[in-house]
C-alpha positions in Angstrom: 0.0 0.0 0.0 1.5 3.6 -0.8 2.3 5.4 2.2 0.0 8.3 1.7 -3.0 6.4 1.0 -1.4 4.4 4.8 -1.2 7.6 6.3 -5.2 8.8 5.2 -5.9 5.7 6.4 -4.8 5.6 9.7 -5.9 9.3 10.4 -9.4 8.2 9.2 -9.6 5.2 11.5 -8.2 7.6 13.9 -10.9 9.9 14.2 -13.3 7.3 14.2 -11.8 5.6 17.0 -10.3 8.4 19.1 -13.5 9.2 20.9 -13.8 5.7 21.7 -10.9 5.6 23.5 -11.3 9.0 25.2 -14.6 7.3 26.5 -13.4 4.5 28.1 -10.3 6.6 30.0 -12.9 8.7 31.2 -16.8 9.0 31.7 -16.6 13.2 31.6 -15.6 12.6 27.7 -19.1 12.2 26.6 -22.0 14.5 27.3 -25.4 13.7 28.7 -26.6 14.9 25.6 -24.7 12.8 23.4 -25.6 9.6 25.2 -29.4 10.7 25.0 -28.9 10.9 21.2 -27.3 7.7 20.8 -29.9 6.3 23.1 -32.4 7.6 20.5 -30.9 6.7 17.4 -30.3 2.8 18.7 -34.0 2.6 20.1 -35.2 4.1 16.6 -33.5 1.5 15.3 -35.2 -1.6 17.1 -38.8 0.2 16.9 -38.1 -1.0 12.7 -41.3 -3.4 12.5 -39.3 -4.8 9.3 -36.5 -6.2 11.3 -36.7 -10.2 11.6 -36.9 -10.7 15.7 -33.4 -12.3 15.4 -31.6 -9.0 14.2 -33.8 -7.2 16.2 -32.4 -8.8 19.3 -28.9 -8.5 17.9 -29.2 -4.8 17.5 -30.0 -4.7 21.0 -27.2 -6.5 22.5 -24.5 -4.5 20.0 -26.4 -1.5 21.6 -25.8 -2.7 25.0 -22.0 -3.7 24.1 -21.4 -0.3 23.1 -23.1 1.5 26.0 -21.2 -1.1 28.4 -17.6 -0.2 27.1 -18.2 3.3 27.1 -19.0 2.5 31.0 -22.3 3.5 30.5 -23.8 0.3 32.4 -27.2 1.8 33.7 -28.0 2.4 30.0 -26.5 -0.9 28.6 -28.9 -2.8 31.4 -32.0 -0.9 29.5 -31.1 -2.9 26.1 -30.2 -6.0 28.1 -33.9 -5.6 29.4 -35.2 -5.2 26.2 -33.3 -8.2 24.7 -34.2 -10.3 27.5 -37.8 -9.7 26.7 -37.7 -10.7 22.9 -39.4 -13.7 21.9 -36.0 -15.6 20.6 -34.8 -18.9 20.4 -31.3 -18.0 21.7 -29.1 -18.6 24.5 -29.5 -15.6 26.9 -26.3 -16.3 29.0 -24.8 -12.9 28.0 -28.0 -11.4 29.3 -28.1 -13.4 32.2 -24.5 -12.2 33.3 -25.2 -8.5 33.1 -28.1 -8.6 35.9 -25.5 -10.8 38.3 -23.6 -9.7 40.7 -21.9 -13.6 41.2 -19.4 -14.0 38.2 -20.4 -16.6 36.5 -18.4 -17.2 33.3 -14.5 -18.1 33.0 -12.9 -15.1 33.0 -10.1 -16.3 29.9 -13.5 -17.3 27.7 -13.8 -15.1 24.6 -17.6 -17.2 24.1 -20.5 -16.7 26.2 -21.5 -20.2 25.8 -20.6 -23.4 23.5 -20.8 -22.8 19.7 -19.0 -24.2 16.8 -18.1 -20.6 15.1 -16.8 -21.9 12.1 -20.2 -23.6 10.9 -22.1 -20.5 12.1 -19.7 -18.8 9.7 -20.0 -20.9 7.4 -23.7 -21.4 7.2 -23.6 -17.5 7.2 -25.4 -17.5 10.7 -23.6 -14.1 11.3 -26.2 -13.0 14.0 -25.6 -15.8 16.1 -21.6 -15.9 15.0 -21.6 -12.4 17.2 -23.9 -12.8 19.6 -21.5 -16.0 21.0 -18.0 -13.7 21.3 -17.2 -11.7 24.3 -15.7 -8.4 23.3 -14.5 -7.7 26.4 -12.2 -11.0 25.8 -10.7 -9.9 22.4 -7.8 -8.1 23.6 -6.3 -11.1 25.8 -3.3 -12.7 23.7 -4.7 -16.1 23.2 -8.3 -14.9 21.7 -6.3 -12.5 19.4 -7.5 -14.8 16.2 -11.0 -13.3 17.5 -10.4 -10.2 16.6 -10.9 -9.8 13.0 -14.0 -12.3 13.2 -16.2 -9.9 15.6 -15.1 -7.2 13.3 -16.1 -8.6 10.1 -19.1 -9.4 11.4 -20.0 -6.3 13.1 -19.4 -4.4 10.2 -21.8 -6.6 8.2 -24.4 -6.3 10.7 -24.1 -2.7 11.6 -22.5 -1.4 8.4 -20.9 2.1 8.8 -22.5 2.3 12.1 -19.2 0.8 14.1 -16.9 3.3 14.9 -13.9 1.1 16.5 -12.1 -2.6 14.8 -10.6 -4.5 17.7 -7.8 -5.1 14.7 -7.0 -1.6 14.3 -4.3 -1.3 17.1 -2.3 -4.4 15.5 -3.1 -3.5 11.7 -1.3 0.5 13.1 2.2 -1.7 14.5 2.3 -3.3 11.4 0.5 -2.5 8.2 2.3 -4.4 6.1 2.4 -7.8 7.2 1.0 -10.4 4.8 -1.1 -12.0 7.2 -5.0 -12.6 6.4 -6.2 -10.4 9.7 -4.0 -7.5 8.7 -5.3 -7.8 5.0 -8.8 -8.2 6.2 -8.6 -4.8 8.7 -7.4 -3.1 5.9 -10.1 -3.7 3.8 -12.9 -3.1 6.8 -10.7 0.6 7.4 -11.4 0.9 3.8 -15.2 0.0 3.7 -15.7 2.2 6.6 -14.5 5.0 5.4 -16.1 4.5 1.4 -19.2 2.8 2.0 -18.0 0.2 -0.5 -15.4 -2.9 -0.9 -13.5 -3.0 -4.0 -12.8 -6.0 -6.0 -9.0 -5.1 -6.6 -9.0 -5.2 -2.1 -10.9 -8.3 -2.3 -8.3 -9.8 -4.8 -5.9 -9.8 -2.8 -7.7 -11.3 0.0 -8.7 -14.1 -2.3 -5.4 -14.5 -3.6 -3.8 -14.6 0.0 -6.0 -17.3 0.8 -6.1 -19.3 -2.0 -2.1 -19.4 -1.5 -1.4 -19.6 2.2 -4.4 -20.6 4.4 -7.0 -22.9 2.8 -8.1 -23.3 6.8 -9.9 -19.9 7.1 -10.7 -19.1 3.3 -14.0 -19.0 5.2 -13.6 -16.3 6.0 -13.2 -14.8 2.6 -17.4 -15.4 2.5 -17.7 -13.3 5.5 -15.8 -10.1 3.7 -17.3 -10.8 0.5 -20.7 -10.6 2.1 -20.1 -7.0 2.9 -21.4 -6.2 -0.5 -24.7 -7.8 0.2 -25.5 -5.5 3.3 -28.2 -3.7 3.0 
């Protein structure tokens, strides 16, 4: 990648991600007012009567992620609440930690409860692929693999909406190792900031795949799907 288009890139990402990490040094970095919109925009978003009651319910966990790492926790218990009281078919365990007090999962798990991620992947059952991972768990060296799986699909899910990848900090040290995540983050920095994925990025993707790592060419589907979001 030319270093200018490196350096646009990063400073985009940047600005997208700054505030998020001014939020969780310190509560005083967002306004009352600003939660009270974001509170409004998410709950606009779940009052869509077109939403299928599975996306619906993952819209209001993501809501409750976000709200929770921006230590907002009183607020992130209201979209827990409403999530708990969607008619779903899905393991509430996530749900069922946030109202304890007891800790009740293994603090080293990135998963909420037993899945097998790949075939949710691979059956594209990207709801269910996120609403499994733990973000809080991403950052700990042995779920680093994680990383670039929760963002793919929370890019898919919530589009242009996410304002922080978990693979941002390691795609900065490095930006030009060949490796899959790297490749991957680069291409999510560059949806993010264009609204669209070019074929030339998702050539090279392919390509890196197809040559060095058969075992995850799964999730090639996963960034090729971007295109299909609505």
């Amino acid at each position: 990648m030319r270093p200018f288009l490196l350096l646009v890139q990063i400073l985009f990402f940047s600005l997208l991600t700054m505030g998020a990490k001014s939020h969780i040094a310190s509560n005083s970095a967002i306004k009352n007012k600003d939660i009270k919109i974001l509170d409004l925009k998410l709950k606009k978003e779940l009052s869509d009567k077109k939403l299928p009651p599975l996306k619906k319910y993952t819209f209001a966990i993501l809501a409750a992620r976000e709200l929770k790492q921006l230590y907002y926790s009183d607020k992130a218990l209201e979209f827990y609440q409403l999530a708990r009281e969607m008619k779903v078919d899905e393991n509430k365990a996530e749900i069922t930690q946030a109202f304890s007090k007891k800790h009740l999962f293994s603090p080293s798990s990135v998963f909420f409860y037993e899945v097998n991620l790949k075939a949710l992947l691979k059956n594209k059952s990207y709801e269910r692929a996120i609403l499994s991972l733990n973000p809080e768990k991403l950052n700990e060296p042995e779920n680093a693999h994680y990383k670039i799986i929760y963002d793919l699909l929370n890019v898919k899910i919530k589009r242009r909406a996410v304002k922080k990848l978990y693979c941002f900090d390691d795609y900065q040290k490095d930006p030009e190792d060949y490796q899959y995540s790297n490749l991957l983050c680069d291409l999510l920095i560059d949806y993010l900031r264009d609204g669209k994925l070019g074929n030339d990025h998702i050539k090279v993707v392919e390509e890196y795949f197809f040559k060095h790592d058969l075992k995850e060419i799964y999730l090639l589907q996963v960034a090729k799907d971007l295109k299909t979001s609505p």
